[in-house]
C-alpha positions as CSV (number, residue, x, y, z in Angstrom):
1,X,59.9,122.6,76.8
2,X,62.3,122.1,73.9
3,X,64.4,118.9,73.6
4,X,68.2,119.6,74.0
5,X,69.6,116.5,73.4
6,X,73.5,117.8,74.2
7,X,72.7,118.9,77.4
8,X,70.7,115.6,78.7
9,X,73.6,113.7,77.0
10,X,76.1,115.6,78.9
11,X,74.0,114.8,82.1
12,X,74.1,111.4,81.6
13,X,77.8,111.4,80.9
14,X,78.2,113.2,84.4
15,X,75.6,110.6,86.2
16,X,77.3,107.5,84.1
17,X,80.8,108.6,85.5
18,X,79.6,109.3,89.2
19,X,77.6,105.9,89.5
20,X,81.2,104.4,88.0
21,X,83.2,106.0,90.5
22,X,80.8,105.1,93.5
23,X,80.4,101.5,92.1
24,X,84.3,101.1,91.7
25,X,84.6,102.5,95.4
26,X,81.9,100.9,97.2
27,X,83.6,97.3,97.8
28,X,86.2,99.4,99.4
29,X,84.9,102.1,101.8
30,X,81.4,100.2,102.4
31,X,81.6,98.2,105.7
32,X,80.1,94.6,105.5
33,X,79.4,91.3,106.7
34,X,82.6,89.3,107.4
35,X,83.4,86.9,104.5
36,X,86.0,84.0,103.9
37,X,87.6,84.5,100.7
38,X,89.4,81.7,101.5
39,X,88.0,77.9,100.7
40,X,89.5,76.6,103.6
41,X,87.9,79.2,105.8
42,X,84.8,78.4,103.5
43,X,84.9,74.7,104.1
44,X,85.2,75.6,107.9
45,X,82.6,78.0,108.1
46,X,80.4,75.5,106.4
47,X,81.0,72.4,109.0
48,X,80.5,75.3,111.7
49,X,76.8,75.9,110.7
50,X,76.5,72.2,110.0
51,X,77.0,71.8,113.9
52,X,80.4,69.1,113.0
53,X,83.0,71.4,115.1
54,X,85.4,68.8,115.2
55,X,86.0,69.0,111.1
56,X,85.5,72.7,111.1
57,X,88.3,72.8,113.7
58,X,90.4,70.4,111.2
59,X,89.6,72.7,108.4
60,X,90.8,75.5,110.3
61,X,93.7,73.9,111.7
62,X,95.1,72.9,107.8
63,X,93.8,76.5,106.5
64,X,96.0,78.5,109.1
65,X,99.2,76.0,108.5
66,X,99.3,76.4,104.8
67,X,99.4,79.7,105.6
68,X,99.0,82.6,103.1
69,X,96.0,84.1,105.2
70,X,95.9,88.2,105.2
71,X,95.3,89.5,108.6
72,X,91.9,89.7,108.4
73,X,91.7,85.8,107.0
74,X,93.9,84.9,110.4
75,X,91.6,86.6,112.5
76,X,88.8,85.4,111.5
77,X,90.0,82.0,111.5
78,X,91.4,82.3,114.3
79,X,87.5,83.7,115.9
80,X,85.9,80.9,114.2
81,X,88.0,78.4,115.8
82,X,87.6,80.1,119.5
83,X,83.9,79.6,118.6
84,X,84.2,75.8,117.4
85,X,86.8,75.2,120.9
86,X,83.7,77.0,123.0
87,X,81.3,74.5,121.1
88,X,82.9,71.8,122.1
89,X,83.3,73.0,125.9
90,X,87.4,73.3,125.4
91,X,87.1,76.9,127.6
92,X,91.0,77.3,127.6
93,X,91.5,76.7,124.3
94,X,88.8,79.1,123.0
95,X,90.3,81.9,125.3
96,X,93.4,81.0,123.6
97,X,92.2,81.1,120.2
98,X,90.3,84.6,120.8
99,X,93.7,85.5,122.1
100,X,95.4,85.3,118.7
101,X,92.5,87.1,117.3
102,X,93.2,90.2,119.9
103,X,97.0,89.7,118.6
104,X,95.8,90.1,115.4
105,X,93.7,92.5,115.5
106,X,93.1,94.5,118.8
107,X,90.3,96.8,117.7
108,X,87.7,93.8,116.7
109,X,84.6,92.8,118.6
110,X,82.5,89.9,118.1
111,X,78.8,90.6,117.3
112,X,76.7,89.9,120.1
113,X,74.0,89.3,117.3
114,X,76.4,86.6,116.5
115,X,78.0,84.8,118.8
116,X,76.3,83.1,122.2
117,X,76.9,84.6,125.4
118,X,79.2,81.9,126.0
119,X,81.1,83.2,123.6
120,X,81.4,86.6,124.7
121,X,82.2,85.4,128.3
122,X,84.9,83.4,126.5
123,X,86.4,86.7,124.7
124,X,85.8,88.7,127.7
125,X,88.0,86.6,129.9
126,X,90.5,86.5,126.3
127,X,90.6,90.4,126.9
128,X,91.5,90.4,130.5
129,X,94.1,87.7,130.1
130,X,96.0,88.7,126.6
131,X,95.0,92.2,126.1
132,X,96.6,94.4,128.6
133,X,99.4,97.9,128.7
134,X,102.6,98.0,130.1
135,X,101.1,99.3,133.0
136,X,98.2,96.4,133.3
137,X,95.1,97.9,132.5
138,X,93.0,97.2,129.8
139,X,93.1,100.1,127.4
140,X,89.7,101.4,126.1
141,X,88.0,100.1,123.0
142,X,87.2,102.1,120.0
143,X,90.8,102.5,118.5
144,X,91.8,105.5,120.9
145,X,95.3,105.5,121.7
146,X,95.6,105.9,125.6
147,X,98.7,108.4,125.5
148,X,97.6,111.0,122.7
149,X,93.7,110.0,123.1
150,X,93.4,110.2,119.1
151,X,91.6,108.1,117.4
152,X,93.3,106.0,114.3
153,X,92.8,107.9,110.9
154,X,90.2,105.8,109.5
155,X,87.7,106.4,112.8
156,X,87.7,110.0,112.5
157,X,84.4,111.4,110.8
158,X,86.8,114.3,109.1
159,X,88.6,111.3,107.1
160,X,85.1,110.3,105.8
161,X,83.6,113.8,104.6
162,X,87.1,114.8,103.2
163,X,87.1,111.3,101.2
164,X,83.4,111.9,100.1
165,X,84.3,115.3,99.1
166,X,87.4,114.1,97.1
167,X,84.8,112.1,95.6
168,X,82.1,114.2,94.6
169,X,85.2,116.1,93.2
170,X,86.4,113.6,91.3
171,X,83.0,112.8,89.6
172,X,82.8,115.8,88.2
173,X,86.3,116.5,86.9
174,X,85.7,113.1,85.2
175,X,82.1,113.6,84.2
176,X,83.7,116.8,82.2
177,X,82.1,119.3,84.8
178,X,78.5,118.9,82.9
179,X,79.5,120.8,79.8
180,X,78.9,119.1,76.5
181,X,82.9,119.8,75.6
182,X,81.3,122.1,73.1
183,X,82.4,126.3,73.8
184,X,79.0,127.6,72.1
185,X,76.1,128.7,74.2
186,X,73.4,126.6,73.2
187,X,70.6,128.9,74.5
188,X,71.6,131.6,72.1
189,X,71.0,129.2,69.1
190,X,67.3,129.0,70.5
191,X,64.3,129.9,68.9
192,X,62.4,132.9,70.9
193,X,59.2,132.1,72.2
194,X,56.2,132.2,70.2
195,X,53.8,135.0,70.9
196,X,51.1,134.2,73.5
197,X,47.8,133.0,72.0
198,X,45.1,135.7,71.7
């Protein structure tokens, strides 16, 4: 085989470009574990595992009064504080704390993995009590919307394939499309083959 070094350098131009783009993307369209940005919710997560529920609860108390929090830094504060309250056997106020993380954010679900079935009793019973329609029933998880029965946006599997198509598209309009930006065919610069041994 003869060495072509434009062509494996315009290969690694196109690979280089869609390992960028997937690399710049991946923080935002890869699901993962919950995290606290936030060094309150830090410091509170950290007396949690440490068993001290009372200072996690102080923690979470000062983090959510200074406020600041994005949604998603409220819920989970707001969780983690239902879980210290159920810790602590203070039933109401851990329903009331997974209440405001319902408010927050009706779509999220603790992790069984996670949390105790204490805890999920506790949320349960938030659900029933904070989470209902106008007309009293509990609407159905998942994100489906009772009245149209769509799902929101970013549920549907088309969002996901049109995104990774965008993508892939995008990777190779910025990889250059795998040419070497040069017009010439390289194959007709070639040597022919040399004849076959006799």
């Amino acid at each position: 085989m003869l060495f072509r070094p434009p062509k494996a350098k315009a290969a690694r131009r196109g690979t280089t470009a869609l390992l960028s783009i997937v690399l710049l993307l991946a923080p935002v369209l890869a699901p993962g574990p919950v995290s606290a940005e936030n060094p309150g919710l830090t410091g509170a997560i950290s007396f949690f595992e440490d068993g001290s529920f009372e200072k996690a609860l102080h923690a979470i108390d000062e983090t959510i009064a200074l406020g600041g929090l994005s949604i998603s830094e409220l819920r989970n504060a707001y969780a983690l504080k239902a879980r210290c309250e159920a810790e602590l056997g203070n039933r109401t106020n851990a329903v009331n704390s997974f209440c405001q993380v319902i408010m927050n954010d009706p779509d999220w679900r603790p992790d069984p993995n996670f949390y105790t079935a204490g805890e999920m009793e506790l949320f349960e019973q938030a659900l029933d009590r904070c989470y209902r329609t106008p007309d009293g029933d509990r609407p159905r998880s998942g994100g489906v919307d009772e009245e149209s029965g769509s799902r929101a946006w970013y549920k549907k599997p088309i969002t996901w394939i049109a995104g990774g198509a965008a993508i892939a598209l995008l990777a190779i309009v910025a990889g250059g499309g795998g040419g070497d930006g040069d017009d010439d065919d390289d194959s007709a610069n070639l040597p022919d083959y040399p004849p076959p041994p006799q």
